[in-house]
N, C-alpha and C positions, 0 to 999 in steps of 0.2 A: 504494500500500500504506500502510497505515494502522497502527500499534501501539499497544497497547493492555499496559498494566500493572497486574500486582494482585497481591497475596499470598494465597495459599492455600495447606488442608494435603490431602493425598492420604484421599480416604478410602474405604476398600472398593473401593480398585485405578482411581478416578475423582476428577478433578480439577473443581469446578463452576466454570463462570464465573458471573462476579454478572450479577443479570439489570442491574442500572441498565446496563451497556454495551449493550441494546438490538440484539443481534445477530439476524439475519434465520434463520428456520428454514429450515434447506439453505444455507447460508450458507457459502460457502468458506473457509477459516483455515487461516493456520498455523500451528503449534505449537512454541515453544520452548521446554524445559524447563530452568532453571539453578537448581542446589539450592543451597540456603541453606548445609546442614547437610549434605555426603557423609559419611552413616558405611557405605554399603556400597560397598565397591570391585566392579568386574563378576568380580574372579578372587571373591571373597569370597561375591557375592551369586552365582556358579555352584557354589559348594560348598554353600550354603547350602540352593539347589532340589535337588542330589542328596540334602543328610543329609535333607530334608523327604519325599522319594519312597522312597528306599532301602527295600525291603521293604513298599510300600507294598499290593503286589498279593493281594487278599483273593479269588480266583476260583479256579478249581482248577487245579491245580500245574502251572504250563506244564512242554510236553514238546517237544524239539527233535527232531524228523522226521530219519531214515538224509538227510547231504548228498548222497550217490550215490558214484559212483568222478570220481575229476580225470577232466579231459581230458587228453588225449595227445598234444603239440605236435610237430612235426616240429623234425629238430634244425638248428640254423643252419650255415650251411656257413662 
């Protein structure tokens, strides 16, 4: 195994590797990502993807279908 280092920024959810490193196309790698700069925490960046979604649905007004009756479990002795 072999590593390889470079700086790069994120752009449009895609990381590029510089081509000088000469990597083979279908090429296996692995990827480790260590941020420079954390400014989003994972609790942070999941509230983040709910306030971006919330209300998001523009289609017609979902409807929640009869669930039916429970089932009827026998009692435990």
């Amino acid at each position: 195994m072999q590593a390889i280092e470079f700086k790069t920024q994120l752009k449009h959810g895609q990381i590029t590797i510089p081509l000088s490193y000469h990597l083979n196309e279908g090429q296996s790698v692995r990827v480790l990502i260590l941020l420079d700069d954390p400014i989003v925490s994972p609790k942070n960046m999941e509230e983040t993807i709910w306030q971006k979604t919330a209300g998001a649905w523009q289609g017609e007004p979902l409807v929640r279908e009869p669930q039916g009756n429970f089932e009827q479990r026998l009692e435990l002795e």
